[in-house]
PDB file of the backbone (N, CA, C, O) and the ligand in Angstrom, with CONECT records:
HET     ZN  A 101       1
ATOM      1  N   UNK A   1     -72.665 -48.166 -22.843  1.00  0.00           N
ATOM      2  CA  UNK A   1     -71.453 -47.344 -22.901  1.00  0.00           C
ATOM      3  C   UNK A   1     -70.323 -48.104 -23.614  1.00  0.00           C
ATOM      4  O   UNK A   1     -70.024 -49.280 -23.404  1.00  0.00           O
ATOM      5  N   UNK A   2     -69.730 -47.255 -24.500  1.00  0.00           N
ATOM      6  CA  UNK A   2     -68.684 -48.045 -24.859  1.00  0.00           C
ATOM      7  C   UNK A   2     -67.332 -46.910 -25.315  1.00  0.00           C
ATOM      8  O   UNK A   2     -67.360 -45.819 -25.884  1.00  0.00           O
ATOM      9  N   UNK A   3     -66.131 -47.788 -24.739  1.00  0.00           N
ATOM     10  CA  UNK A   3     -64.956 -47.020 -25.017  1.00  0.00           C
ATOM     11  C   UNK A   3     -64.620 -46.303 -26.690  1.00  0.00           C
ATOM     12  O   UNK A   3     -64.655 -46.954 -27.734  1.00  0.00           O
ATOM     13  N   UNK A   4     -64.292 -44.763 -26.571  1.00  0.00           N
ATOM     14  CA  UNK A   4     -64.302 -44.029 -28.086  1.00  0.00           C
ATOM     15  C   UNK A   4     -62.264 -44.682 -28.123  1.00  0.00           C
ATOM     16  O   UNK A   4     -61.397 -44.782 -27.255  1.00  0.00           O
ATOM     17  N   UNK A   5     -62.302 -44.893 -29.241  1.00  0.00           N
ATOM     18  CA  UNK A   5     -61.256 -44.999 -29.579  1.00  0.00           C
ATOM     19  C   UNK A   5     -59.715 -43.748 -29.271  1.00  0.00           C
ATOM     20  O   UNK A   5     -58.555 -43.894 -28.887  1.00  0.00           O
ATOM     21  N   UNK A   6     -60.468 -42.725 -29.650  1.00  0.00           N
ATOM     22  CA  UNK A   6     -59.779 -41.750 -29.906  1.00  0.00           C
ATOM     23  C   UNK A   6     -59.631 -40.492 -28.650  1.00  0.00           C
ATOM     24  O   UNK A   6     -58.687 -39.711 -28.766  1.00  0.00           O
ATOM     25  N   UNK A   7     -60.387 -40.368 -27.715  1.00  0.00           N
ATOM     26  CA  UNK A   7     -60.466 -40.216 -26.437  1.00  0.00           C
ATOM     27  C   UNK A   7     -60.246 -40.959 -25.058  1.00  0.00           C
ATOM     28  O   UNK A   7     -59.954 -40.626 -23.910  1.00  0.00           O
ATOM     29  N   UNK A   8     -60.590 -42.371 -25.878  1.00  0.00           N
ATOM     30  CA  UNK A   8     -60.570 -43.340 -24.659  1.00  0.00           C
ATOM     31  C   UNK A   8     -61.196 -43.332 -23.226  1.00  0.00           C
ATOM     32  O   UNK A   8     -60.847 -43.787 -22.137  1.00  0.00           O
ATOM     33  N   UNK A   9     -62.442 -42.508 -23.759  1.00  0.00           N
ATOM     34  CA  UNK A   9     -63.629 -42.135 -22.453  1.00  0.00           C
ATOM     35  C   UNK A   9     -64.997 -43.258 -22.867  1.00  0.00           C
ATOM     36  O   UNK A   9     -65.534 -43.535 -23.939  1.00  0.00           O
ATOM     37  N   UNK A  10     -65.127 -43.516 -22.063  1.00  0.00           N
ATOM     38  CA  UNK A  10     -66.553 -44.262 -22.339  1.00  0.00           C
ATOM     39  C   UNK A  10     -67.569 -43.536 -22.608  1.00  0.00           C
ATOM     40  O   UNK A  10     -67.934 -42.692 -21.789  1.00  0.00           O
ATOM     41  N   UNK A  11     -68.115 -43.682 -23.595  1.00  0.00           N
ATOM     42  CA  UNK A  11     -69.170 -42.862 -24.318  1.00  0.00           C
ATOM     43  C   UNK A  11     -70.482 -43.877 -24.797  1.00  0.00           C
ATOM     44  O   UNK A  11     -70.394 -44.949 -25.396  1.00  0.00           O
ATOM     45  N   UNK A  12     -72.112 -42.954 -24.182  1.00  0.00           N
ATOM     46  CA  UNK A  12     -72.610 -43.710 -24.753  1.00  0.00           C
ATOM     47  C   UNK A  12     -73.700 -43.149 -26.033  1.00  0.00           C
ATOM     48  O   UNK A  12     -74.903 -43.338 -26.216  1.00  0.00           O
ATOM     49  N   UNK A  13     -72.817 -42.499 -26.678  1.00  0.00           N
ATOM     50  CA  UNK A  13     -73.391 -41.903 -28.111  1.00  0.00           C
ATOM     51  C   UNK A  13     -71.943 -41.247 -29.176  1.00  0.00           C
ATOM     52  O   UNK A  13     -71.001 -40.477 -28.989  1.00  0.00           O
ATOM     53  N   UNK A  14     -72.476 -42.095 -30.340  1.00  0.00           N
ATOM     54  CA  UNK A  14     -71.103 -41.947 -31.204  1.00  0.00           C
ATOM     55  C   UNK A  14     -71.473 -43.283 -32.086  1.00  0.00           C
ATOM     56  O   UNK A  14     -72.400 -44.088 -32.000  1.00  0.00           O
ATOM     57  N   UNK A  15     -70.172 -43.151 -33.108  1.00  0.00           N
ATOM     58  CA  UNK A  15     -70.840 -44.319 -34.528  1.00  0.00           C
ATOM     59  C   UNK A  15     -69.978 -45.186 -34.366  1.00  0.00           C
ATOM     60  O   UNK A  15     -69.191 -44.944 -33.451  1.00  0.00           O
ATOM     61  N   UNK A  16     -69.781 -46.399 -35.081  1.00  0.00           N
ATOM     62  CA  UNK A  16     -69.173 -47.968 -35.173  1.00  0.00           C
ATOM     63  C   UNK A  16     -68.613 -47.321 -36.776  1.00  0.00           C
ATOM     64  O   UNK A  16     -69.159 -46.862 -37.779  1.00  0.00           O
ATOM     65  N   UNK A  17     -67.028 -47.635 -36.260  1.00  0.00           N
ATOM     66  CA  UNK A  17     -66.567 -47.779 -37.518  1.00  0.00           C
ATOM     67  C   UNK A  17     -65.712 -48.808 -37.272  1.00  0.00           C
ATOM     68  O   UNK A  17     -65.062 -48.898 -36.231  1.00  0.00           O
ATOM     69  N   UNK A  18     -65.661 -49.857 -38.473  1.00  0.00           N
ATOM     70  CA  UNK A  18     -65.498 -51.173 -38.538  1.00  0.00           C
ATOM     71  C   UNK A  18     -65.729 -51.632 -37.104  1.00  0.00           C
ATOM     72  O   UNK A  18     -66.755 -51.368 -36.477  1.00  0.00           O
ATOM     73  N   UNK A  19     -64.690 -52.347 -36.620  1.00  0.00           N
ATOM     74  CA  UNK A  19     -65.239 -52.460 -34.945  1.00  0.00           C
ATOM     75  C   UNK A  19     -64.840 -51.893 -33.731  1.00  0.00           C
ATOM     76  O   UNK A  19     -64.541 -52.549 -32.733  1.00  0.00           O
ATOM     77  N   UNK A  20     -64.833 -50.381 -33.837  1.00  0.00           N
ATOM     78  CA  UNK A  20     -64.352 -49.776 -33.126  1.00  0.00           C
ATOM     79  C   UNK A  20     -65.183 -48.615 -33.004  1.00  0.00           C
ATOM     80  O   UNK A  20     -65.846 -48.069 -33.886  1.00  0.00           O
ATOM     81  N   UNK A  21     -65.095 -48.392 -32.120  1.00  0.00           N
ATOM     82  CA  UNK A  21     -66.231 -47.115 -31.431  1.00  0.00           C
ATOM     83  C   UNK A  21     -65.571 -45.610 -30.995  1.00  0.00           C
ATOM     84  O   UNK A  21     -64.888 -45.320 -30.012  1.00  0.00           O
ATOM     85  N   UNK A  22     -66.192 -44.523 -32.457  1.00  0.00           N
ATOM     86  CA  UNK A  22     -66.182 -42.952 -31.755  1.00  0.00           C
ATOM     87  C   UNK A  22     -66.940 -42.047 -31.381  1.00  0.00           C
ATOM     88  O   UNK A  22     -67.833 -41.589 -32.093  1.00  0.00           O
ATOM     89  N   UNK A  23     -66.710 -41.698 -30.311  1.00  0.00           N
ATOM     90  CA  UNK A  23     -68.061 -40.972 -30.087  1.00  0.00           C
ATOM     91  C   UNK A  23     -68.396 -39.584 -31.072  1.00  0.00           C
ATOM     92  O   UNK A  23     -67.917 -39.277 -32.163  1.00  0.00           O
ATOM     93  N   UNK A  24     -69.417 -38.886 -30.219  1.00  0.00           N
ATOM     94  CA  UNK A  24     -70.121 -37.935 -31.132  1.00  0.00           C
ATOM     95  C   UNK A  24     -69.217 -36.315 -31.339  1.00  0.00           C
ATOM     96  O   UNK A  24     -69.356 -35.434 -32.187  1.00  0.00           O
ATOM     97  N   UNK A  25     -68.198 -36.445 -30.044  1.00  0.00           N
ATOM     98  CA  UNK A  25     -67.528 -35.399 -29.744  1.00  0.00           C
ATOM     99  C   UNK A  25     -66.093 -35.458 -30.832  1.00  0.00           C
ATOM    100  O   UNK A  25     -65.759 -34.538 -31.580  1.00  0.00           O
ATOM    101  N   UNK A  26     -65.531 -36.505 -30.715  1.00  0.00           N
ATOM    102  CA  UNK A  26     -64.719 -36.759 -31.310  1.00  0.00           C
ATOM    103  C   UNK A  26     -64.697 -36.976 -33.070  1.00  0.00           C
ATOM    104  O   UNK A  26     -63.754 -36.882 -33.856  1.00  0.00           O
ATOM    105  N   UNK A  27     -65.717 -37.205 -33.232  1.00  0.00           N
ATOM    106  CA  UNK A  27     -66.220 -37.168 -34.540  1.00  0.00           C
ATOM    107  C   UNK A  27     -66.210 -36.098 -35.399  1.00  0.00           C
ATOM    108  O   UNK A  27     -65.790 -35.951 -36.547  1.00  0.00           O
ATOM    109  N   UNK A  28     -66.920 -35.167 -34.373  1.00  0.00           N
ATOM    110  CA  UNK A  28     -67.158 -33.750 -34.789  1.00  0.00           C
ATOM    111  C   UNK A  28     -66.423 -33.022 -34.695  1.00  0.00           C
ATOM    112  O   UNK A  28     -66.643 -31.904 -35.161  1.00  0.00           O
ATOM    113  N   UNK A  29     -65.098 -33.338 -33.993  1.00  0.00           N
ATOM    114  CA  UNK A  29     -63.997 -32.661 -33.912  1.00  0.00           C
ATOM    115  C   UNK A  29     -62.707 -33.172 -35.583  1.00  0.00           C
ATOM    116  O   UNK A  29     -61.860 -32.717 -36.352  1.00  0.00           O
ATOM    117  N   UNK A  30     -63.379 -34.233 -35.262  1.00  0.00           N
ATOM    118  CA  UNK A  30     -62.515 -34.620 -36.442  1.00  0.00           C
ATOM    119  C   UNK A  30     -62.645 -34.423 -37.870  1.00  0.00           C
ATOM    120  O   UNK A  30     -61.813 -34.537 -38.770  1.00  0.00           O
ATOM    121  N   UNK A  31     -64.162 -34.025 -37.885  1.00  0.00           N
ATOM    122  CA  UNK A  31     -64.340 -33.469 -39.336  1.00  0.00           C
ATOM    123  C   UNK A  31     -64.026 -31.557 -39.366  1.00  0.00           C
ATOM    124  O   UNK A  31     -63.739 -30.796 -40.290  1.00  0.00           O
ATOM    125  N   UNK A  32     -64.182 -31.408 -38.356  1.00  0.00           N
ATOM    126  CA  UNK A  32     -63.402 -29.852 -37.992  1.00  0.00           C
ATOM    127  C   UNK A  32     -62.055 -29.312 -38.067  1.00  0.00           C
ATOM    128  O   UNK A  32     -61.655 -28.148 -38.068  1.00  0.00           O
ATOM    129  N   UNK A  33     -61.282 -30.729 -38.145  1.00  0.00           N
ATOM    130  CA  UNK A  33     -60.079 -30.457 -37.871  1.00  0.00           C
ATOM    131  C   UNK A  33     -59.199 -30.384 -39.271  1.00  0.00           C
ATOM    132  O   UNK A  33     -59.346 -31.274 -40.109  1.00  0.00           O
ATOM    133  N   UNK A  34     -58.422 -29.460 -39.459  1.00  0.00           N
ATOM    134  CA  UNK A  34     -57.686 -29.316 -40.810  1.00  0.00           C
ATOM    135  C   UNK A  34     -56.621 -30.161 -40.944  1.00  0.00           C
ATOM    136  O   UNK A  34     -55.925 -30.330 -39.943  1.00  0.00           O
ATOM    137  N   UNK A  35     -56.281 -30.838 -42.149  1.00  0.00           N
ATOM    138  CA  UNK A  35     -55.374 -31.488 -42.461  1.00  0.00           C
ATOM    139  C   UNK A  35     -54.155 -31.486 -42.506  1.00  0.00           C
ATOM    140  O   UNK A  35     -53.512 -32.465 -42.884  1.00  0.00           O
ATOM    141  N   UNK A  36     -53.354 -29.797 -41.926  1.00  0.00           N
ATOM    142  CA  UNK A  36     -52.017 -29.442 -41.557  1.00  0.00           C
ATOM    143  C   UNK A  36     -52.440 -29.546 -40.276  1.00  0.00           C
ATOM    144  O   UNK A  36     -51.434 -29.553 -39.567  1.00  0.00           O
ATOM    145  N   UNK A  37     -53.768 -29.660 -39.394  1.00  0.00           N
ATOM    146  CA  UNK A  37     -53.280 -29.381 -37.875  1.00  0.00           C
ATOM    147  C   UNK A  37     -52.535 -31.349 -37.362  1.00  0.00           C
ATOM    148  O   UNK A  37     -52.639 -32.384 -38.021  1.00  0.00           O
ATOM    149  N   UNK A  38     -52.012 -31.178 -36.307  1.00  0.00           N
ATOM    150  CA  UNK A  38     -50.898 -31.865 -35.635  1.00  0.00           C
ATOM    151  C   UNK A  38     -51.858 -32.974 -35.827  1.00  0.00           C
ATOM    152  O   UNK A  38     -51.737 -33.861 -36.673  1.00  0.00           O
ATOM    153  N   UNK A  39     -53.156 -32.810 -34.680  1.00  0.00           N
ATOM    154  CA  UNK A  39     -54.339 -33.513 -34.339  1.00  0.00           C
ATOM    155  C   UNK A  39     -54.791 -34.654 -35.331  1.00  0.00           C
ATOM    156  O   UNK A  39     -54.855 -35.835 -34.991  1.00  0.00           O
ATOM    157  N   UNK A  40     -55.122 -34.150 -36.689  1.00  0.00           N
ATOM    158  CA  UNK A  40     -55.303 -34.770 -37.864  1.00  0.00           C
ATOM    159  C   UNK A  40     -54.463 -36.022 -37.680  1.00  0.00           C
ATOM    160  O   UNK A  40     -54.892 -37.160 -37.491  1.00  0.00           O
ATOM    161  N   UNK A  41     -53.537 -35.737 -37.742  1.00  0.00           N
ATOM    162  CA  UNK A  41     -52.472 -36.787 -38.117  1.00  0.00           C
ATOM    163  C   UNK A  41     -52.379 -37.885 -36.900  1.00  0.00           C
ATOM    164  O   UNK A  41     -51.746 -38.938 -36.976  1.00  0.00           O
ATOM    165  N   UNK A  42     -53.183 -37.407 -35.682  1.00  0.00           N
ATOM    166  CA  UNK A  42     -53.260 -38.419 -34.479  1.00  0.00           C
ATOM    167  C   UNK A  42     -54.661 -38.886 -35.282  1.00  0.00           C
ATOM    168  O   UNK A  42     -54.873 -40.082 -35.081  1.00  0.00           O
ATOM    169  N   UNK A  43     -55.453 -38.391 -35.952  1.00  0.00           N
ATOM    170  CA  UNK A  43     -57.109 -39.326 -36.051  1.00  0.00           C
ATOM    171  C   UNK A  43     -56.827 -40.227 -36.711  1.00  0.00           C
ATOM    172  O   UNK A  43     -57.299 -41.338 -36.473  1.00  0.00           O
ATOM    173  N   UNK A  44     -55.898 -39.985 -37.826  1.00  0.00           N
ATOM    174  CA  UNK A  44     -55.150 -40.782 -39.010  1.00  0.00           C
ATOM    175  C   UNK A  44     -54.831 -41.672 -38.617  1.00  0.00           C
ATOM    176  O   UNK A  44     -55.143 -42.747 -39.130  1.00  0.00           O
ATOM    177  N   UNK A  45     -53.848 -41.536 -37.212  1.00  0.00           N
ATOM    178  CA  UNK A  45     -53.230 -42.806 -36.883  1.00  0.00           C
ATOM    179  C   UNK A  45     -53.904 -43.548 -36.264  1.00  0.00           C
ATOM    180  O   UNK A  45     -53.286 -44.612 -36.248  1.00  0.00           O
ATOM    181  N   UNK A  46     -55.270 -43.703 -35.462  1.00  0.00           N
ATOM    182  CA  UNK A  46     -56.139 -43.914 -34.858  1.00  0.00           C
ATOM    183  C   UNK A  46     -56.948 -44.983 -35.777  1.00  0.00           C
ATOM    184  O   UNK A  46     -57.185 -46.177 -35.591  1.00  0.00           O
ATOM    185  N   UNK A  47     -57.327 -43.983 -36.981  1.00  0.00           N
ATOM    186  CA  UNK A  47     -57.937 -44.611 -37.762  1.00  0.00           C
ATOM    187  C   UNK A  47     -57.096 -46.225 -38.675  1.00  0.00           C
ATOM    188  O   UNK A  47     -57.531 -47.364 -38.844  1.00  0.00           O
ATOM    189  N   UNK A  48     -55.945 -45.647 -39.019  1.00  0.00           N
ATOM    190  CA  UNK A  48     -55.323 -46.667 -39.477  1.00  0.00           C
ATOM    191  C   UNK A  48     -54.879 -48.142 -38.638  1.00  0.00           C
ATOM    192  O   UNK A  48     -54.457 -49.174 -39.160  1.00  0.00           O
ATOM    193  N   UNK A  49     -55.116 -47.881 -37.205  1.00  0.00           N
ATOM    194  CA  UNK A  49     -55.398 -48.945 -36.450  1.00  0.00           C
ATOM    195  C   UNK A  49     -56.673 -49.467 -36.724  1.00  0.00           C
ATOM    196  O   UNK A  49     -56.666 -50.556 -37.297  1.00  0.00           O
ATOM    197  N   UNK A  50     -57.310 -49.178 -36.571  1.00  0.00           N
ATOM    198  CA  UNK A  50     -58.875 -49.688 -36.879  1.00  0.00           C
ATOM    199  C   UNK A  50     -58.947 -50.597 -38.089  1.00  0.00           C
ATOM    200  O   UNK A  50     -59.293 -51.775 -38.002  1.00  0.00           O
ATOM    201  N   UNK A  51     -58.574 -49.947 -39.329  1.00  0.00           N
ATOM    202  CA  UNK A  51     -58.255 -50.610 -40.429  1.00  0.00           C
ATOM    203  C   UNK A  51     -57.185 -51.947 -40.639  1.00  0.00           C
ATOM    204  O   UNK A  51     -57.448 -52.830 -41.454  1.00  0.00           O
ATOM    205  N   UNK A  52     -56.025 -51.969 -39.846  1.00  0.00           N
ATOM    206  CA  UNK A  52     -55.220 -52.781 -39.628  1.00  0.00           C
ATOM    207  C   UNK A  52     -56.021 -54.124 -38.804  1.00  0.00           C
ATOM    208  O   UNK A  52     -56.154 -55.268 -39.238  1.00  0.00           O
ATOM    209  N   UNK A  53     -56.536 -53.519 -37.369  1.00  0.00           N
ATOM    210  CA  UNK A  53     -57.369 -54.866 -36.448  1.00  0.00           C
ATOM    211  C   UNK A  53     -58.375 -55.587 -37.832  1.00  0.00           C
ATOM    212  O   UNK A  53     -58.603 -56.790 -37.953  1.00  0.00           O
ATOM    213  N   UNK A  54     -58.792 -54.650 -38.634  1.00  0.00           N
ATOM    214  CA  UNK A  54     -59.870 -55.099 -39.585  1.00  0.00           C
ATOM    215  C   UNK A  54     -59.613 -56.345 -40.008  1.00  0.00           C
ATOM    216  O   UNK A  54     -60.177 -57.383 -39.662  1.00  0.00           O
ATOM    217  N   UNK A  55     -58.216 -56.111 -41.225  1.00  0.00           N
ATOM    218  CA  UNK A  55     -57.723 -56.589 -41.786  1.00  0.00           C
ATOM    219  C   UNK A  55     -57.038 -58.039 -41.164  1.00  0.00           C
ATOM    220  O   UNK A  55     -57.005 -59.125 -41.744  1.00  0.00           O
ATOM    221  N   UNK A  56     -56.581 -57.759 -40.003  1.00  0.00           N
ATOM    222  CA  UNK A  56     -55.972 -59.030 -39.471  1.00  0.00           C
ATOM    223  C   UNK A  56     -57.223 -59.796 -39.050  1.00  0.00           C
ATOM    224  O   UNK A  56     -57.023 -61.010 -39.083  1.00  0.00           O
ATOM    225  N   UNK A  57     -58.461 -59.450 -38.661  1.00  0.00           N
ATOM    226  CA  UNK A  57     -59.569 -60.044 -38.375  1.00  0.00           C
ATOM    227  C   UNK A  57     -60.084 -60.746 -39.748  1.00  0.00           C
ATOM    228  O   UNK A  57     -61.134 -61.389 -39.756  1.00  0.00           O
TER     229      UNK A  57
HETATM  230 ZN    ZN A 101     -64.086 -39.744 -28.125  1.00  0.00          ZN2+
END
């Protein structure tokens, strides 16, 4: 099991992006989700953490 980033539920199915873990729900929500909705712009920011820990790593 491991914590989804973007839910913050422990999940134990979902992908590794850089080193951070989303699950399968959240994933699929996120490629569902349109780029004016609110939501988007929370995955964005989600994501751009991920990229940042990267980078400082
Ligand atoms: Zn999730």
């Amino acid at each position: 099991m491991e914590k989804c980033i973007i839910c913050k539920k422990e999940q134990d199915k979902g992908i590794h992006l850089y080193t951070s873990f989303i699950c399968t729900d959240c994933e699929q929500e996120m490629v569902q989700t349109e780029t004016d909705d609110p939501k988007y712009k929370y995955f964005v920011e989600q994501m751009r953490v991920i990229k940042e820990t990267k980078y400082v790593t």
